[in-house]
N, C-alpha and C positions, 0 to 999 in steps of 0.2 A: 798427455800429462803436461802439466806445466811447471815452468820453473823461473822464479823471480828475484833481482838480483838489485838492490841498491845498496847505498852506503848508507850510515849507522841515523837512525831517527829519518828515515825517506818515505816510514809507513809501508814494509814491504810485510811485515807482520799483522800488521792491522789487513791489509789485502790479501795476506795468505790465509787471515780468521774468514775473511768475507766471503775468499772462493767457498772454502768448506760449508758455507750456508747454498750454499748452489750446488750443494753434490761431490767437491771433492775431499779428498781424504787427507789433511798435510801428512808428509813424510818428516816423520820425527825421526833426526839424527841424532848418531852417537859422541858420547865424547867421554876424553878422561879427566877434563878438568871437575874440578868440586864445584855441586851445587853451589849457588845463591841462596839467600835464606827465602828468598817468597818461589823457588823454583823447587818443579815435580819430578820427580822422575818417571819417566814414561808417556808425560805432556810436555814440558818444556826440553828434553830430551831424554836419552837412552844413558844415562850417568854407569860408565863404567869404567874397569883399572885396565891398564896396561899391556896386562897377559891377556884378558880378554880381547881387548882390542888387537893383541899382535895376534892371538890365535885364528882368528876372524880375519883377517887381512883381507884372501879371497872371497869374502863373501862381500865386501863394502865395491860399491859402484864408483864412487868417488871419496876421498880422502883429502888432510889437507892437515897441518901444524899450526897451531899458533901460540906462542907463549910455549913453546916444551908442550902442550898439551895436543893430544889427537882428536880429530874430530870425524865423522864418516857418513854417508847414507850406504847403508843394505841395498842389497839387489831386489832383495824379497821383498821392499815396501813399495817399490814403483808400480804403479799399471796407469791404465789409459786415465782415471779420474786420479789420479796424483796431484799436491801441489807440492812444490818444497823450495824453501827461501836457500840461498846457494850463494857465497863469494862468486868471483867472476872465474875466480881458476876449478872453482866447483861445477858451473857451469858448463864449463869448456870441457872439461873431464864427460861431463855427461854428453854434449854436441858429438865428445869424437867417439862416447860407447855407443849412441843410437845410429850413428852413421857410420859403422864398421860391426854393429851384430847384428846377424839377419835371425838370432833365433825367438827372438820376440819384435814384434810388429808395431811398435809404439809410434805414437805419436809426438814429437817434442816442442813445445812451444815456450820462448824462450823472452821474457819482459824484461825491461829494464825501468825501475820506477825511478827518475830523478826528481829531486828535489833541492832549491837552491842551496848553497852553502849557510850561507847568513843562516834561514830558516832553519834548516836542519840543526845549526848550532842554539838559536835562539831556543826551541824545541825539547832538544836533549838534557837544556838547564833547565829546563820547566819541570823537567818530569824525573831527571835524575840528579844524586844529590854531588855524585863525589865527580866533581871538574877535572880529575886527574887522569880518571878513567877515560871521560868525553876525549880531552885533549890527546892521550894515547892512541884510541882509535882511531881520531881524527889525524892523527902522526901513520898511522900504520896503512891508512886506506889511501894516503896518496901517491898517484898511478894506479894503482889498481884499478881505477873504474875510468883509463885514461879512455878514450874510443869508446869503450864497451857497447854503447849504444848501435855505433855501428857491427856490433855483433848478435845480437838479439833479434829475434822474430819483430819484437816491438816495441816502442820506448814510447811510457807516458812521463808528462810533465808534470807534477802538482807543487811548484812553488806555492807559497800562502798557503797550504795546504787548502786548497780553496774545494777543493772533488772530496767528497767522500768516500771512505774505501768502500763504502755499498755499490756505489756510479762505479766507482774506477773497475770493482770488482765484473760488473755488466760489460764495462767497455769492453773489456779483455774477451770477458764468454762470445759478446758478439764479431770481436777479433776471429775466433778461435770459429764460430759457427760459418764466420765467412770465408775463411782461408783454407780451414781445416778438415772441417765435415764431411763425410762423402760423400758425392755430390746428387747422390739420391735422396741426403735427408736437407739439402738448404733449401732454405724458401725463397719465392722470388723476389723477395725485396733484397734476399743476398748477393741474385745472383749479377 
């Protein structure tokens, strides 16, 4: 499974759409905040209240607040072709379930997509309209991704967003076929 962590406009979404063309499944998380007007329920996430959410507690792998609102991944949507886009404290929640439960056998591989500041802000005013929003994220993510790279399986760079999530999305599988595989299915060019 994989799990991919940048900050806000890094293309960690467009790269979590690319894996799913390669076989994996995104894990859609829950939350109790309100839709968006161009957001699904059940694609862009699992939109529910409160009680649900506190009901459920033990069933969520990783959890996390932002704004008063809850947000979560289930246990039940992980397996070996997983993707799911994760904050870093999401992340880390999952590093220490897979390295402390031996009742499933997963695999965790762990990305960090960065992309420059400059870009990323240039970016997020292309594409998003209300600046107040950008500028809050961009308030609320600092530290959060201070190191992080040094915590990750692996950390690509697409300043200029110059890599297409198609390539980037390759890079990774051939990350994952070289590292990961067992070593009866890699080929020799991996080994």
């Amino acid at each position: 499974m994989i799990c991919i962590v940048g900050q806000s406009g890094s293309g960690k979404s467009a790269l979590c759409e690319a894996l799913t063309k390669h076989g994996y499944e995104r894990v859609v998380t829950y939350t109790t905040r309100p839709p968006r007007p161009d957001e699904v329920d059940g694609v862009d996430y699992h939109f529910v209240d409160d009680d649900f959410f506190d009901e459920h507690i033990s069933d969520f792998l990783e959890v996390s607040t932002y704004r008063g609102w809850h947000y979560g991944s289930m246990k039940k949507d992980f397996h070996e072709n997983s993707v799911a886009v994760l904050t870093p404290a999401g992340m880390r929640q999952l590093t220490v379930y897979f390295s402390v439960d031996d009742l499933e056998l997963l695999t965790l591989c762990t990305v960090y997509l960065h992309v420059s500041r400059k870009d990323r802000l240039i970016k997020l005013l292309e594409t998003r309209d209300d600046i107040d929003e950008i500028l809050r994220r961009e308030q609320i993510e600092i530290g959060q991704f201070d190191g992080v790279e040094n915590e990750t399986d692996f950390a690509l760079s697409n300043d200029g967003y110059r890599i297409t999530p198609a390539k980037l999305a390759s890079t990774v599988i051939k990350f994952i076929d070289k590292y990961y595989a067992p070593q009866e299915t890699r080929t020799e060019e991996n080994d």
